[in-house]
C-alpha positions as CSV (number, residue, x, y, z in Angstrom):
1,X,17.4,-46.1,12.2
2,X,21.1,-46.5,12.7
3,X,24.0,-45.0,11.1
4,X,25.7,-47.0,8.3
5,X,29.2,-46.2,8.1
6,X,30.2,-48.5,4.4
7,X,34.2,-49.7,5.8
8,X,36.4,-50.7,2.7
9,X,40.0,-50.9,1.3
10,X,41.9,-52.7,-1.3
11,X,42.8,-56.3,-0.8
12,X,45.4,-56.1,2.3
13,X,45.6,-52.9,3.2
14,X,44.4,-53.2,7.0
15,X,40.9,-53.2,6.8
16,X,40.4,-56.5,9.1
17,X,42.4,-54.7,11.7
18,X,40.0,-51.6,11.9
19,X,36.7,-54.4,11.6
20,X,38.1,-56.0,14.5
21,X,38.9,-53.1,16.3
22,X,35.4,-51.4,15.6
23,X,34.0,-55.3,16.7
24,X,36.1,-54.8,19.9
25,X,34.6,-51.3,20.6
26,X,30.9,-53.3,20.8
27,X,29.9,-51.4,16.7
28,X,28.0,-54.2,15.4
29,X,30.0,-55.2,12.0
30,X,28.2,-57.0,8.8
31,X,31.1,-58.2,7.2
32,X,30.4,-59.1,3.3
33,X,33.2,-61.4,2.9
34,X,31.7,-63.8,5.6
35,X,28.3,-63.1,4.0
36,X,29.9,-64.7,0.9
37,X,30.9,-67.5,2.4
38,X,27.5,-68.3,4.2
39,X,26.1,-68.5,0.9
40,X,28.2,-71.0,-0.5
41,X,28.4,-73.3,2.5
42,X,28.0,-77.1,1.5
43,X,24.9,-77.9,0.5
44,X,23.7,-74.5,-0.4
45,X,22.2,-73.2,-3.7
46,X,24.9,-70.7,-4.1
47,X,27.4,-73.5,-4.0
48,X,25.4,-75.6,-6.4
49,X,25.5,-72.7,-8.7
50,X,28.9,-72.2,-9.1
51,X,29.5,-75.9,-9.4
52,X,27.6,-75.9,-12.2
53,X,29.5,-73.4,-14.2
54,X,33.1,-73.6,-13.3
55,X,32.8,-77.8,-12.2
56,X,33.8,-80.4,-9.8
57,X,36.9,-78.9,-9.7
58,X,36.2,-76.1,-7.2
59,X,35.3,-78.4,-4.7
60,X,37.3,-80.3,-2.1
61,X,36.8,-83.8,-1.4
62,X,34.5,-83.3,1.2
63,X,31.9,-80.7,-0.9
64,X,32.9,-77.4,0.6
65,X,34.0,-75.6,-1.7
66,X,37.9,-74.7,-2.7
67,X,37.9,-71.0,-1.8
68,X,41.9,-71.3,-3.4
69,X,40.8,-73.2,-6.6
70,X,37.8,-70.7,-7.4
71,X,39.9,-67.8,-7.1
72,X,42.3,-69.3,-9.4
73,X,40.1,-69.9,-11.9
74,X,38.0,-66.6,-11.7
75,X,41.2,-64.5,-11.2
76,X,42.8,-65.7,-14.2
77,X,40.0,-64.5,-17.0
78,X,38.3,-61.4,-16.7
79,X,35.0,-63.7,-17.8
80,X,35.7,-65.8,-15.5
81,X,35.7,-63.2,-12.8
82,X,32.4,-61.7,-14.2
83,X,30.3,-64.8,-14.6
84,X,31.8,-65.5,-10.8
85,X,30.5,-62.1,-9.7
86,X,27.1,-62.4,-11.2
87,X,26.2,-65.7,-9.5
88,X,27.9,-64.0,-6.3
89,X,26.2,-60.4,-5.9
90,X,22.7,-61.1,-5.4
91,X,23.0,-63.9,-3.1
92,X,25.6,-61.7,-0.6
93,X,23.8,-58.1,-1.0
94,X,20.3,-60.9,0.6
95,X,22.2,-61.3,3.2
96,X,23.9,-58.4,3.9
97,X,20.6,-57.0,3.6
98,X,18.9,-59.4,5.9
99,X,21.8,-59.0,8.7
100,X,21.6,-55.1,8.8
101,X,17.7,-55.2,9.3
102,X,18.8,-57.4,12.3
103,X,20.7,-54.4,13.3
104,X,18.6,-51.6,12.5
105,X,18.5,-50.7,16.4
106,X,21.8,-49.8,17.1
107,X,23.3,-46.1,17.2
108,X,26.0,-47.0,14.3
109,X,26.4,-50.5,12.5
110,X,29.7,-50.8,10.1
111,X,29.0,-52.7,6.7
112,X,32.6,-53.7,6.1
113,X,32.7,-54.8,1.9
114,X,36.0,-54.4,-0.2
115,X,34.1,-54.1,-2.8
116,X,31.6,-51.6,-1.3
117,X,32.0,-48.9,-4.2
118,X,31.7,-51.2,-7.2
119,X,28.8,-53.2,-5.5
120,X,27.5,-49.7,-5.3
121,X,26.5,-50.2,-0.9
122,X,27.9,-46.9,-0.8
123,X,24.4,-45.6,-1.7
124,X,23.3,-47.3,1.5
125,X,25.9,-45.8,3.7
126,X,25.8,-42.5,5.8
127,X,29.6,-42.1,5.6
128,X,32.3,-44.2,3.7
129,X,35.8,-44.8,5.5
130,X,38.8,-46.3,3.2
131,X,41.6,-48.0,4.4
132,X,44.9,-47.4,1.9
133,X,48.6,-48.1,2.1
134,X,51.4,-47.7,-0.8
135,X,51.3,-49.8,-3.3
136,X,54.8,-51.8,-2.5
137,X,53.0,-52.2,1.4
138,X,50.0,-53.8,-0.2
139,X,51.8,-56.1,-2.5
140,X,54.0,-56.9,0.3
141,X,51.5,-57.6,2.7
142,X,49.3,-59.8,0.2
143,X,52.2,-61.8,-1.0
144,X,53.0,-62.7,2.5
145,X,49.3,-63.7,3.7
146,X,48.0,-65.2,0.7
147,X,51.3,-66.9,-0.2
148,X,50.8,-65.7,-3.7
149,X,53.6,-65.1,-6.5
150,X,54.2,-61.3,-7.2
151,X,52.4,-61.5,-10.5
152,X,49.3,-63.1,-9.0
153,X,49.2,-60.6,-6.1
154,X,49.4,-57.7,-8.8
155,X,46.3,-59.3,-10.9
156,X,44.4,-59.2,-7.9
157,X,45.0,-55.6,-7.1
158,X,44.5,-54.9,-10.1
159,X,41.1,-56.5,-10.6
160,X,39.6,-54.2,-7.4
161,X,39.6,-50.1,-7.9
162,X,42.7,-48.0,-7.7
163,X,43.0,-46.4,-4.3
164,X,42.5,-42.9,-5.6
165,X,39.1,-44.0,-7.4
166,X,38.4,-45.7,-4.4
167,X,39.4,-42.8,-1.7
168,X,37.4,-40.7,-4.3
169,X,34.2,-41.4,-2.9
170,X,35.5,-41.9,1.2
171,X,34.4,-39.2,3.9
172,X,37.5,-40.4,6.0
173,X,40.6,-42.2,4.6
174,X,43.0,-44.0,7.0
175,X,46.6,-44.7,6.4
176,X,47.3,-48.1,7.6
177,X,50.7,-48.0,6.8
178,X,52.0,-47.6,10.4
179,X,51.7,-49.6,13.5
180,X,48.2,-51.1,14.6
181,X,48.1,-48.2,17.4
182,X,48.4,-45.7,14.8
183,X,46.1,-47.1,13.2
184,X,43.6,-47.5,15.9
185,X,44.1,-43.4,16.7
186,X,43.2,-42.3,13.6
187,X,39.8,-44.4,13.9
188,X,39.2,-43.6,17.3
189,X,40.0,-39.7,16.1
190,X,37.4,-39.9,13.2
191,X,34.6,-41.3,15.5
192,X,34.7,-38.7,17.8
193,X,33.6,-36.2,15.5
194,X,30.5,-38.3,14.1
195,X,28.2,-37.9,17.7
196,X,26.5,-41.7,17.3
């Protein structure tokens, strides 16, 4: 049985560096986030779902739905957000599920979910490792990639764990706040010591 090392970190705070690194280094990574888009991909009963409660309006001309729209919506209303989650959770945790059994024979596998401590995967995991920067970095950084106003970048932080409840439960927390290399050391550093 491998060893289940639970990745996460608040909305742009590096994480996706350190997955892609891990990737690079041949770890096999389940990455929740593209488990939750598999389960709404057009024509899908996840998609139909949500259509159903939030509308038409979610979904782009073609039927995929409108990642941008949907996060709107949910992200505005604390409901909204809820109702979103509970159609969400039980479709992704099947598939992450269903993708580690696929990788039950490797020595380590990395289940890489920023919302690994509230979906509660850390009970699944052998060690946790967060990924945190200061606050101003994060905001910063999400502004930037998500082309978001500073008030909808701070909602969204908001809506996910402060770091300190989320480094809480971590075995290793890395400071992303330097350069990729730095980064990557501290990673490298931390693997060494767990003998996969």
């Amino acid at each position: 049985m491998s060893i289940v090392l639970g990745l996460t970190g608040g909305i742009a705070c590096g994480k996706s560096t350190i997955s892609s690194y891990l990737k690079k280094l041949g770890i096999p990574v389940i990455d929740a986030d593209e488990c939750s888009r598999n389960v709404v991909e057009k024509g899908s009963s996840g998609l139909e779902k949500l259509t159903k409660i939030f509308g038409d309006k979610i979904l782009r001309n073609d039927g995929t739905l409108n990642r941008k729209v949907l996060g709107q919506i949910a992200f505005s209303n604390k409901e909204k957000l809820s109702l979103l989650n509970s159609v969400m959770e039980p479709l992704i945790r099947e598939e992450v599920f269903r993708r580690l059994d696929r990788e039950r024979y490797a020595d380590l596998v990395v289940l890489d979910a920023p919302l690994l401590i509230e979906q509660h995967y850390d009970r699944i995991c052998d060690f946790i490792m967060t990924v945190d920067v200061p606050k101003e970095i994060q905001l910063e950084r999400l502004i930037e990639r998500d082309k978001l106003s500073e008030d909808e970048a701070e909602r969204r932080i908001e809506s996910q764990l402060s770091s300190q409840e989320r480094n809480g439960f971590a075995d290793v927390v890395i400071d992303s706040s330097g350069t990729v290399e730095q980064t990557r050391k501290q990673v490298i550093e931390w693997l060494e010591t767990i003998n996969f």
